[in-house]
Every structure is written in C-alpha cells, then in structure tokens.
C-alpha positions in Angstrom: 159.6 87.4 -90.9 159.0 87.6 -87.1 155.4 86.9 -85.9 154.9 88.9 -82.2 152.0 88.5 -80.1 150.2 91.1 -81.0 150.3 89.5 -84.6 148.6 86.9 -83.2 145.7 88.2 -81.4 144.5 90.3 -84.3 144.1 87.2 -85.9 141.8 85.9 -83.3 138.9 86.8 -85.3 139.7 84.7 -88.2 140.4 81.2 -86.6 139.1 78.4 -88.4 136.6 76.5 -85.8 135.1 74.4 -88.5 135.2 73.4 -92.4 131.9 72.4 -94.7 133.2 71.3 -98.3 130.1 68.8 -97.9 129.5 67.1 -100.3 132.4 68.1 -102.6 134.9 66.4 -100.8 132.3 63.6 -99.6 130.8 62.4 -96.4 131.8 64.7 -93.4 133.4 63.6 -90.0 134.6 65.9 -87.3 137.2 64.7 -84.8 138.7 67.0 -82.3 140.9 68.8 -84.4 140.1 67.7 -87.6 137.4 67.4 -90.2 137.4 64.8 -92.2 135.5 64.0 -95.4 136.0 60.6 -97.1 135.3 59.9 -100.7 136.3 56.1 -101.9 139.6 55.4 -101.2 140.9 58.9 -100.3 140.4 61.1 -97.3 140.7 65.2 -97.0 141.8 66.3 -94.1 141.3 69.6 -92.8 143.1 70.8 -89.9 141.0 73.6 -87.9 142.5 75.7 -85.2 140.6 73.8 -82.6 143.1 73.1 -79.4 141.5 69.8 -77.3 142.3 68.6 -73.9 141.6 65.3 -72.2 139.3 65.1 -75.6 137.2 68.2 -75.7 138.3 71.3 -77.7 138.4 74.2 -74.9 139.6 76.7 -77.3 141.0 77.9 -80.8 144.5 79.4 -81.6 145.4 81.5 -84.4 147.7 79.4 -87.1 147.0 76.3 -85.1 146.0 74.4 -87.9 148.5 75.8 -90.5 151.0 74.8 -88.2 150.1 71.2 -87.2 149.8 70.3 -90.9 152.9 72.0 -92.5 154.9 69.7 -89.1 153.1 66.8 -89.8 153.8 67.1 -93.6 157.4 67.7 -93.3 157.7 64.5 -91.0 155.7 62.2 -93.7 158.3 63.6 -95.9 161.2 62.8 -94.2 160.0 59.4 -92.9 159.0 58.2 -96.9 160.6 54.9 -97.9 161.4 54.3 -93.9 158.1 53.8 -93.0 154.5 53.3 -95.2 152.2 56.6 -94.6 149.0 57.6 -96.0 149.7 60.8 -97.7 149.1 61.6 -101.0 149.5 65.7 -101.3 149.0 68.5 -99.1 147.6 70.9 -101.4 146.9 73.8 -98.6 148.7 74.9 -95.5 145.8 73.3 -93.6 144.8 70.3 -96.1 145.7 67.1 -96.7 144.5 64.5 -99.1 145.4 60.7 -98.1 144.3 57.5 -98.6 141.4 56.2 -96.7 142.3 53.3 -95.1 141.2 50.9 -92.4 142.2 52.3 -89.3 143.6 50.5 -86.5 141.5 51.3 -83.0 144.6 51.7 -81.1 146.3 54.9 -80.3 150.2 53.7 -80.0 152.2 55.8 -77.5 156.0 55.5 -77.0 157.1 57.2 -74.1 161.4 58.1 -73.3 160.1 59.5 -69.9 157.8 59.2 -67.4 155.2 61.6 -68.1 151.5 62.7 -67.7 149.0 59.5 -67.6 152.0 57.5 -67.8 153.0 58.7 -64.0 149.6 58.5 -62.9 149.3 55.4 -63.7 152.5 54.3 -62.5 151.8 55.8 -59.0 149.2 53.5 -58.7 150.5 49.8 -59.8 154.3 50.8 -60.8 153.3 49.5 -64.4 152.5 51.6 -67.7 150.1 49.9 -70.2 151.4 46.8 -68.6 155.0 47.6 -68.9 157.2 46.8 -65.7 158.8 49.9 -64.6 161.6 49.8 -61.6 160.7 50.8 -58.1 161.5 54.2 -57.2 161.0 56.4 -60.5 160.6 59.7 -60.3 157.7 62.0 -62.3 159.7 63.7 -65.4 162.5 61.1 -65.4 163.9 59.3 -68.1 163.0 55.9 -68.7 165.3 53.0 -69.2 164.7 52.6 -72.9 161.4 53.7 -74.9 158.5 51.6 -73.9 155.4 51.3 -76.3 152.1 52.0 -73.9 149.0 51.5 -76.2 145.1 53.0 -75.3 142.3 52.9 -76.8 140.9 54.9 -79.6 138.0 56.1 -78.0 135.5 58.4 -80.1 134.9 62.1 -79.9 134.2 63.4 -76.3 135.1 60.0 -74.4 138.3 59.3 -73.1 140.7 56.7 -73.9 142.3 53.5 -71.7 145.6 52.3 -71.5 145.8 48.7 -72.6 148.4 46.6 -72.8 150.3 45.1 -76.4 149.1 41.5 -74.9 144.9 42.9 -74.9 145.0 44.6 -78.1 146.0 42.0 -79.4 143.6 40.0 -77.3 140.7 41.9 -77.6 140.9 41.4 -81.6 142.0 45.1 -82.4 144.6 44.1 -84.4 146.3 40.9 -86.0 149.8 39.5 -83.8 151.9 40.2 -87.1 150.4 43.6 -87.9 150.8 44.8 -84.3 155.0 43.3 -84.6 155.0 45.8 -87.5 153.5 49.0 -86.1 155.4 48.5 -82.7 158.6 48.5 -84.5 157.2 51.5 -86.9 156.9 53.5 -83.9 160.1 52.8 -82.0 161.8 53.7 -85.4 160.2 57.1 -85.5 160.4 57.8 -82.0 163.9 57.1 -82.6 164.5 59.5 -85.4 162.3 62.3 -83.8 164.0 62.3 -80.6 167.3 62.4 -82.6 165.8 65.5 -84.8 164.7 67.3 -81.4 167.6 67.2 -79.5 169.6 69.0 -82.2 167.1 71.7 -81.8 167.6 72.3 -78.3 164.8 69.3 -77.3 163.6 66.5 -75.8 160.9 64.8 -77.4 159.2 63.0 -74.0 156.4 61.1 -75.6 154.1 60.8 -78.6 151.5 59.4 -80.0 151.3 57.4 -83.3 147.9 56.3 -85.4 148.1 53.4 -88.5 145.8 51.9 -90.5 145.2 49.4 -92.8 145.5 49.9 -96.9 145.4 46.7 -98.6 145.9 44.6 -95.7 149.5 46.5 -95.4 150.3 49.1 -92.0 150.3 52.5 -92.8 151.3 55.3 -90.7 147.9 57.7 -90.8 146.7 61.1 -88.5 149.5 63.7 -87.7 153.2 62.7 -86.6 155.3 64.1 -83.8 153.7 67.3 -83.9 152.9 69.6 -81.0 149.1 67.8 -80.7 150.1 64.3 -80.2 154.1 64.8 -78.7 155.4 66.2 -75.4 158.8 68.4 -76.1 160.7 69.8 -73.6 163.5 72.3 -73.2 167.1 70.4 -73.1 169.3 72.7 -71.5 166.7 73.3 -68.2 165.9 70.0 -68.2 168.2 68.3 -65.3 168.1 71.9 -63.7 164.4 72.2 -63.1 164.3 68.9 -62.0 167.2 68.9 -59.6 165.2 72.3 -58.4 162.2 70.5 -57.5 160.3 72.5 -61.2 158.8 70.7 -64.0 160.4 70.8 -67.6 160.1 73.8 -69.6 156.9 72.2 -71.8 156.4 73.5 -75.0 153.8 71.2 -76.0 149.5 71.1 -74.6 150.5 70.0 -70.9 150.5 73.4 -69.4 146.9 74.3 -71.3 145.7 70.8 -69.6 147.2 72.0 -66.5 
C-alpha cells in the first residue's frame, strides 16, 4: 500500500504529542521525543510524533513515532548477539519495553563525513571532539576513516558539547574499560549501517549512539540509526551535487534545522 501526501495530512489531527499511562507503567519522564516511564528494572518507552531540533520539539509529524520505533526495532534485531541492547519486546508500533539501566551521560557520535556541528567546529580549530582532521577538508566530504566525536548528554531544552574520548573519560562519565567497549560498539554498528544503507541507494553520514549500564555490563539503549539520531544521504547525487557546488540530497532532520 502506497501512503501519498494527502494521506498524511488528514492525519494531522491525530498525531501523538504526548502519552499519560501514569502510574500504570510507573514514574513518568518526557524527553524530546519520547516519554518514558520507569518501573524497577524495566523502562516503557513511548515514541510520540514530536520532531526536535537543536533540542526543542518545533513540530509533530503524522507516523513519526510509528516509524522511529518499528526502524529502531528492526536494527536491535539485527544487531542481537553482535552487540548487548536493552530491549525486551516492542509490544506496539510506538512502544517499547526495555530494561532500565544506568545510563551513560555521553551521547557517542561516529561520523564517515564531515557534517553539521562536526564542520563548524572544524572551521574553527580544524579538530572534531578532539580528533585531528587534515588541513584543507571540505564541508560534506568524506572523512579518512570513521572518527568517534563524543558530547554531552545535556537534559531537555539545553544543548549538548562536544568533548573529547580523553574528558569523558576524565571528567568521570564513564570507566576507561567501559568507554574501550562502547567505542568499539559503535564503530561496529556504524560499520554494518553504513554497509546496510549503501545497498539501499545511501550513505549513512553520521549517527548517534546512547548505552548504559545493566549489571555493570554496556548496553546499547535509546533508538539506533534511525532518521532522529542518523544523517542519510542520496548515493547516486552525492559526488554530483557536490562537484556542482549543492549540498547532498538529505533525507534525514538537517533540512527542518535548516
């Protein structure tokens, strides 16, 4: 079945802005695109339709929500056995239970190209996050090899600051041997989504990765290489537009931020 755009906008009415299964499913939390409610050891997610920028919600979109978590869930399906996830079921199209662990105040971006606060930042000290880039790059362009350009995980309506690998582990965020696993975690799945992307047509650009802590162990937690936390861009126009002076064909948030 073929959704058009008209399908959509009749819908408009009937976007989910917010959830309240307080106190059935425990203690609620909103983030930006998600409420949460935690009971014990196990979290229920609820993914609204709320679309956030630069960490505040600007709008809602029809299916938002449905989407994000039936992407997310097939990822945590694929990625089982590879690499340790919170999931336990996702019992609705915009629902997921998981466990509730500790988790990590660090939001873990790898980046294949040169990107969004990644090429700001470069502009100004030709580093990322701390990462040495070489003189010369260009916005858009591929990177050497994936680099791992951590921030902060700043709370609902501030924003958050690159750090490097060395200050997170520094500042006390995170444990030297916890932070070895989740770097290499991350490169793994960057690796297999970028593989998965570019035989459909894409180029996964960035993304951004969350863990936490379950019985001292790192576990992959939040959404995964979805169209919230990942920049994806059209393969075939890429060198094109580029060589044309044009940005990538996104289809990802960065135009809405734009």
């Amino acid at each position: 079945m073929t959704t058009s755009n008209d399908d959509v906008l009749k819908q408009l009415p009937f976007v989910l802005e917010t959830s309240d299964f307080s106190p059935l499913f425990g203690e609620k939390y909103s983030g930006k695109v998600r409420d949460c409610y935690v009971k014990g050891d196990v979290r229920y997610l609820v993914a609204s339709d709320r679309l956030s920028c630069f960490d505040v919600c600007v709008t809602s979109v029809p299916f938002k929500g449905e989407v994000l978590t039936q992407l997310a869930a097939h990822w945590f399906r694929h990625i089982t056995g590879i690499v340790p996830h919170h999931v336990i079921d996702v019992p609705d199209p915009q629902v997921m239970v998981v466990k509730n662990g500790l988790v990590i105040p660090v939001e873990v971006v790898v980046r294949g190209y040169l990107a969004g606060g990644g090429w700001r930042e470069y502009l100004k000290c030709g580093t990322v996050s701390g990462v040495v880039l070489p003189d010369g790059m260009k916005e858009f362009q591929k990177l050497p090899q994936p680099i791992i350009t951590p921030s902060t995980k700043a709370p609902k309506g501030e924003h958050d600051t690159p750090i490097s690998s060395e200050e997170v582990i520094g500042r006390g965020l995170v444990s030297a041997a916890h932070w070895a696993a989740i770097t290499e975690y991350a490169l793994t799945l960057f690796k297999l989504g970028s593989e998965q992307a570019f035989t459909q047509g894409l180029l996964l650009a960035d993304t951004k990765f969350e863990f936490a802590l379950f019985n001292d162990k790192v576990m992959l937690i939040d959404e995964i290489l979805t169209l919230d936390s990942s920049r994806y861009w059209v393969a075939d126009t890429y060198q094109v537009r580029l060589d044309s002076g044009l940005m990538p064909e996104m289809l990802d948030k960065e135009p809405v931020r734009r």
